[in-house]
C-alpha positions in Angstrom: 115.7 116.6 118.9 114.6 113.3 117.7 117.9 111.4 117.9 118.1 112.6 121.6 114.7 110.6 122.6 116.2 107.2 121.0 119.1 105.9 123.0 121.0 103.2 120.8 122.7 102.0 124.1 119.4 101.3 125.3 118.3 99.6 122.2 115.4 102.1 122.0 113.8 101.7 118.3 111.9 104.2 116.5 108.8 103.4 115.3 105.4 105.5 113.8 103.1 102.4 112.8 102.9 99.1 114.3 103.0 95.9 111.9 98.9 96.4 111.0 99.5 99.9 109.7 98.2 101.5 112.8 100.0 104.8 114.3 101.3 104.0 117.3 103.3 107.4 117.8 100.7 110.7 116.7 103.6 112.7 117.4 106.0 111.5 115.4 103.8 111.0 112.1 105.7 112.8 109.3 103.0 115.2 107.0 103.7 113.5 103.4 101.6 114.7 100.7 99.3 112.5 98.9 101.6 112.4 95.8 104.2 111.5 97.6 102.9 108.6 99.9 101.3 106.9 96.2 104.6 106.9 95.1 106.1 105.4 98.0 103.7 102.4 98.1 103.4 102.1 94.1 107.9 101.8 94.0 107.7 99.1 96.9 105.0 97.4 95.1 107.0 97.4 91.8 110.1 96.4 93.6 108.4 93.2 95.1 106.9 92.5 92.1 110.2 93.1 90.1 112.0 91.0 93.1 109.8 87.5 92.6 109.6 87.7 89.0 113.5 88.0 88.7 113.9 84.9 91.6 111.9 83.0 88.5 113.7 84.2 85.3 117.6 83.3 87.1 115.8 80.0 88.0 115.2 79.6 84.6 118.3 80.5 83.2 117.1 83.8 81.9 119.2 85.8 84.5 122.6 85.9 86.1 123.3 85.6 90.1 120.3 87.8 92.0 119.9 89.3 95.3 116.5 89.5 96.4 115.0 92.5 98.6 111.8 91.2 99.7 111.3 92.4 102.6 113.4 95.2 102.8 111.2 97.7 101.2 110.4 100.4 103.2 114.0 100.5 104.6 114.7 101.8 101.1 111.9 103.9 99.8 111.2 105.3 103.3 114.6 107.2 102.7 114.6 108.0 99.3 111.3 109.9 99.6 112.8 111.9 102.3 115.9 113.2 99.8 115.7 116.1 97.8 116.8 115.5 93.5 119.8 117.0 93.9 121.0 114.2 96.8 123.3 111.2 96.1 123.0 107.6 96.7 125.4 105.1 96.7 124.6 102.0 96.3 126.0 98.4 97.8 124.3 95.6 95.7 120.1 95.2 97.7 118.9 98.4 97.2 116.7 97.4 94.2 114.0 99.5 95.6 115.9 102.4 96.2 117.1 102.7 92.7 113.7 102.6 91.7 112.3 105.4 93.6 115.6 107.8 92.8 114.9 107.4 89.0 117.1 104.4 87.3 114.8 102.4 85.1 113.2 99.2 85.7 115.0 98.3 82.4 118.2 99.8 83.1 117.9 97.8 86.8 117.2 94.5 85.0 119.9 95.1 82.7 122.8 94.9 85.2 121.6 91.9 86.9 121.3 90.3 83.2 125.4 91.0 82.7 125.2 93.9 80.8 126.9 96.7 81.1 124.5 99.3 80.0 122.6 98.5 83.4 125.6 100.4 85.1 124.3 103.8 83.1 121.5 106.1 84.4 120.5 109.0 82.8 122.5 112.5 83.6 120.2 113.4 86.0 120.1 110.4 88.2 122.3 110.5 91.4 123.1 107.5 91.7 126.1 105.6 91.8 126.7 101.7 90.2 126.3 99.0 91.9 128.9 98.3 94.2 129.6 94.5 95.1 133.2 94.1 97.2 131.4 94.9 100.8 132.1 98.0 102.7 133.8 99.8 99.9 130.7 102.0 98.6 131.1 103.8 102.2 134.5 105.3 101.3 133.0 106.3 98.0 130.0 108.1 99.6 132.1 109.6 102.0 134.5 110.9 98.7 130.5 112.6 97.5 129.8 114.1 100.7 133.4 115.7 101.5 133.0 117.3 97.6 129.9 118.6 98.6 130.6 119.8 101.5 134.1 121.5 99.6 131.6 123.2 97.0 129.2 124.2 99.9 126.2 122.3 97.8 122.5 122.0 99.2 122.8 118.0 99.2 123.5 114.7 101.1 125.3 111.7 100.4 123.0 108.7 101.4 124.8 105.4 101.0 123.2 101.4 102.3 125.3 99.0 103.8 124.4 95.6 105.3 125.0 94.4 109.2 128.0 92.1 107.8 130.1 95.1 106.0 130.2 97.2 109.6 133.0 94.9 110.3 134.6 95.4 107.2 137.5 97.8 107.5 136.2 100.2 104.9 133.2 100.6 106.6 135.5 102.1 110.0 137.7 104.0 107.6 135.0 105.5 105.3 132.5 106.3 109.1 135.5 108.1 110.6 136.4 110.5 107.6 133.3 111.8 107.5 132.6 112.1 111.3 136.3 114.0 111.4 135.4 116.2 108.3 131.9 116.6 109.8 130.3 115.6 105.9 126.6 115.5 105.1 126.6 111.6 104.8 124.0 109.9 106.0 124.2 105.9 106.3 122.2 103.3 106.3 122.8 99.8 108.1 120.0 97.4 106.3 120.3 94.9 109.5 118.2 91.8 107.6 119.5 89.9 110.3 121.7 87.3 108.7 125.1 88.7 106.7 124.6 85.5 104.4 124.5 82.6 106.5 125.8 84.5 109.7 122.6 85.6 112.2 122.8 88.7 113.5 124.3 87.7 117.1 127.4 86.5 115.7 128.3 89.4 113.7 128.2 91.9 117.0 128.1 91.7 120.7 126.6 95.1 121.3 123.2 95.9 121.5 121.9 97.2 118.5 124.6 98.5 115.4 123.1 102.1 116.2 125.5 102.5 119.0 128.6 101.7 116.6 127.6 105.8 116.0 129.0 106.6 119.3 132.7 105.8 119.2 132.6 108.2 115.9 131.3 111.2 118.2 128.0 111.5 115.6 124.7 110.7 116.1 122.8 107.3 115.8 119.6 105.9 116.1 118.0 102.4 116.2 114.9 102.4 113.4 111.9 99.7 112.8 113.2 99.3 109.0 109.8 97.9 107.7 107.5 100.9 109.0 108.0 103.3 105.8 107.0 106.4 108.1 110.1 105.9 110.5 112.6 105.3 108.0 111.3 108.7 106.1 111.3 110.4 108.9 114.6 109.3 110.5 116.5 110.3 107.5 114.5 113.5 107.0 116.0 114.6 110.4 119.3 113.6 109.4 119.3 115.4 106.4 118.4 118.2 107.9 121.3 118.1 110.5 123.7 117.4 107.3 123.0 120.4 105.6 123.1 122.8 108.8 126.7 121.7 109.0 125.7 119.3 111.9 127.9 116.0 110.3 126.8 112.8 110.1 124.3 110.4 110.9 124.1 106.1 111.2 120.9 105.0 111.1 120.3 100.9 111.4 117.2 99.8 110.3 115.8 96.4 111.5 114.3 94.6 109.3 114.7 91.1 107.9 115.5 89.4 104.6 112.9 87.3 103.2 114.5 85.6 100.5 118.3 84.2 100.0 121.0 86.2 100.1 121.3 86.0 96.7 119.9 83.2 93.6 123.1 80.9 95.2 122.5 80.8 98.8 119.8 77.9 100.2 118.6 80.1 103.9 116.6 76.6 104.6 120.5 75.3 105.3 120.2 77.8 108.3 117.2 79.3 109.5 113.7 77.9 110.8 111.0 78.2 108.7 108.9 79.6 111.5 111.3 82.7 112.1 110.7 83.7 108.6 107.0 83.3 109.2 107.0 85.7 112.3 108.6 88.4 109.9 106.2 87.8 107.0 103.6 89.4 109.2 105.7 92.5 109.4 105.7 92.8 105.8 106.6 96.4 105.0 104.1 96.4 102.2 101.2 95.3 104.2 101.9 97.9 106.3 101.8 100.4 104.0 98.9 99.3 102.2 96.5 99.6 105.7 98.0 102.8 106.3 96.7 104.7 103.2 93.5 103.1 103.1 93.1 103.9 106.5 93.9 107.6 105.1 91.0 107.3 102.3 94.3 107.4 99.8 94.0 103.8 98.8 91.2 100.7 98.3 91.4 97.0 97.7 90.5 97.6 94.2 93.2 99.9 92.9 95.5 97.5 94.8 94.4 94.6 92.4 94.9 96.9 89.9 98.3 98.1 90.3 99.5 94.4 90.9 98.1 93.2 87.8 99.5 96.2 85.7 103.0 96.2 87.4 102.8 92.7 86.7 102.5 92.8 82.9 105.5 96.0 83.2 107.7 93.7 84.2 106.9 90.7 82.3 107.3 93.6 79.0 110.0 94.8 80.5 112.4 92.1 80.8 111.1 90.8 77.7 112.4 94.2 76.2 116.2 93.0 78.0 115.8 90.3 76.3 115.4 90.7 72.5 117.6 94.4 72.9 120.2 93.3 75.7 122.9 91.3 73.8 126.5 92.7 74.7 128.7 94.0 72.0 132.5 93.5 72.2 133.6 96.6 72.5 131.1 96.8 75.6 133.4 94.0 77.8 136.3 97.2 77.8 134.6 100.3 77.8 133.6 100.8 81.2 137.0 100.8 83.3 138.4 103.8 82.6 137.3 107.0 80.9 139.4 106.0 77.7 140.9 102.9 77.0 144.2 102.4 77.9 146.8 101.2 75.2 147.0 97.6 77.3 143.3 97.4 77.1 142.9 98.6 73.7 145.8 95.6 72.6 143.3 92.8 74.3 140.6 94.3 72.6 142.0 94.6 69.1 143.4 90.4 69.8 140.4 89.3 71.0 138.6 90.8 67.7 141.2 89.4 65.5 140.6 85.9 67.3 136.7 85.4 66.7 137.0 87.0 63.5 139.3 84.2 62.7 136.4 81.6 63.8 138.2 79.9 66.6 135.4 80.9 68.9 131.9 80.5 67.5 128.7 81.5 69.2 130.0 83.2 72.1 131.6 79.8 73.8 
């Protein structure tokens, strides 16, 4: 079993390729098909390229308040390619890449972060949920999927993110413990960047790793190397496994590190070394990734020129297309509260018409 082998207590980490690509565990090597393993690279590719280009259009005014996932790409896609369709995720607010690789739009992505509502509305058959900002809260929720699930007796999992901060946010205890009790096929995720904004990963725990917080809920837990792809993919495959045999619920923490800011607002000069992020930066997932499949004959320098250059121009089209089609209606501020509009809101809605109509407010100021 391979949560057995990994003691969190012992701060053992599980890890399939080293930072150069190179398997360090033959064992352990997950059989991906080719398909697969393109896809994983080509969404963590897009999601980098996605991520600096969207750093430059808030700096420019062109984009609301971002948070940046460099860095933290293969502690996404690794466990999205191990779900199955029908699966759910739930999001917190960093899992850009994520979203990606389960099926919401590059457009639809761009479109929350540009304040529009639309960006909160994936196609039917996209499992996923909206963003979620207030930390800890999107546990609860995924817990609330899983125990449905489970209640229907469904062939899927609950996968939900969380950051190192939010495990000492209430929600994140109450939302763990329901699902351990009710033994739910949730599995989640601690994205441990190191730094929950401004506050380094020592101060936000004593213990050893954020694995072990698994223990006191009697489920299992396992430490991960969140920037090898092949880890993550196959940590969570196991855990989905044990989910749908009726087995409960798994934590899994994957280390890893945050590149960037927190988000467009924070300065992380104010309070880390330049050097530290320099040490990570030769961990980059993507790197990683890239050696591996041309060390598999899947991959060449070439086609990696290639898909930069076209994923490039995507997302330059792409955000143009926000752009010139994104403008928010009226109506659009209410509609996505509740199912219908309740008489209060309707009221504001109908006032607020009735006063730019009457031209005391002119060009949206």
């Amino acid at each position: 079993m391979l949560f057995d082998d990994y003691n969190p207590l012992k701060g053992e980490m599980l890890q399939i390729m080293d930072q150069e690509g190179k398997i360090v565990n033959d064992k352990l090597e997950p059989k991906i098909d080719k398909e697969t393993l393109l896809k994983m690279y080509k969404t963590m590719v897009l999601g980098r390229t996605a991520d600096e280009k969207a750093l430059q259009f808030q700096r420019q005014g062109r984009m609301l308040t971002y948070a940046p996932n460099i860095g933290q790409e293969a502690a996404q896609v690794g466990p999205m390619a191990a779900l199955k369709d029908q699966d759910w995720l739930v999001l917190a607010f960093r899992e850009f890449n994520a979203m990606l690789y389960k099926g919401v739009t590059l457009e639809q992505a761009f479109l929350y972060w540009y304040g529009n509502e639309r960006g909160s509305r994936y196609d039917d058959e996209v499992r996923v949920l909206p963003i979620n900002v207030p930390i800890g809260s999107q546990i609860n929720h995924a817990a609330g999927v899983a125990y449905a699930s489970k209640l229907k007796e469904l062939d899927e999992v609950a996968i939900v993110f969380i950051g190192e901060g939010g495990t000492s946010h209430g929600e994140f205890h109450e939302g763990m413990n329901f699902a351990a009790t009710y033994d739910l096929p949730m599995i989640t995720v601690i994205q441990n960047n190191q730094y929950a904004i401004s506050t380094p990963r020592h101060k936000v725990i004593k213990a050893k790793t954020l694995a072990q917080k698994a223990i006191a809920y009697g489920i299992s837990g396992i430490q991960v190397d969140g920037n090898d792809p092949l880890a993550m993919y196959l940590a969570v495959k196991t855990a989905r496994e044990r989910a749908i045999k009726g087995d409960g619920p798994t934590l899994i923490e994957a280390v890893t590190y945050r590149i960037g800011p927190h988000t467009t607002s924070d300065n992380p000069k104010l309070y880390r070394e330049d050097s530290e992020v320099e040490e990570w930066l030769k961990k980059d997932p993507i790197k990683r990734m890239k050696n591996y499949l041309i060390s598999k004959k899947l991959w060449s320098e070439e086609k990696d020129v290639e898909l930069h250059e076209e994923l490039k121009q995507l997302v330059l089209d792409t955000f143009k297309h926000v752009e010139e089609t994104g403008e928010v209606e009226l109506n659009e501020v209410f509609d996505y509260t509740y199912e219908k509009l309740t008489p209060n809101l309707e009221e504001q809605m109908n006032y607020y018409k009735e006063y730019l109509k009457a031209g005391k407010i002119k060009n949206g100021n």
